[in-house]
N, C-alpha and C positions, 0 to 999 in steps of 0.2 A: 856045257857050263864048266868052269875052268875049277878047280878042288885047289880050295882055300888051304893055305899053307902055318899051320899053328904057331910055328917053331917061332916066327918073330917075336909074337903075343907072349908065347914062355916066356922067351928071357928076358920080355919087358915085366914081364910078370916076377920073375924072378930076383930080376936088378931090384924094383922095388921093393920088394919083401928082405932083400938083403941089406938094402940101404935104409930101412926102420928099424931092420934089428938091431943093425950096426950104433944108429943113430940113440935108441932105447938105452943100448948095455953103455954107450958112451957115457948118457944123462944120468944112468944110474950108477956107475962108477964116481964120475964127480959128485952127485950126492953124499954116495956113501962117505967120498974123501974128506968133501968141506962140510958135511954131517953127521959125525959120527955117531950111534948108537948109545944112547941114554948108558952111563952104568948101570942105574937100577932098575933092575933086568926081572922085579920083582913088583913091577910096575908095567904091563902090557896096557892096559887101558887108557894110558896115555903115551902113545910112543909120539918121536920129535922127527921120525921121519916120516919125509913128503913124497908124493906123485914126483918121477919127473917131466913129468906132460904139465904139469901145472906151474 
């Protein structure tokens, strides 16, 4: 029986996890830019930022 080789699996495993995060900090960068952070900073229970998955 022929021993199954992981290493592909990893770096398929890998790329993906790279390419969500990449993809995540991208959507949350542009939030942050075209959203910027309420001034009143004295006010948490209604914040104007969003998911960026949403």
């Amino acid at each position: 029986m022929p021993q199954l080789n992981p290493n592909p699996w990893f770096l398929i495993m890998a790329l993906t996890w790279l390419s969500l995060t990449l993809l995540f900090l991208t959507k949350l960068l542009l939030t942050t830019l075209t959203n910027p952070p309420s001034p009143h900073l004295n006010t948490p229970s209604t914040p104007n930022w969003t998911w960026p998955w949403t």
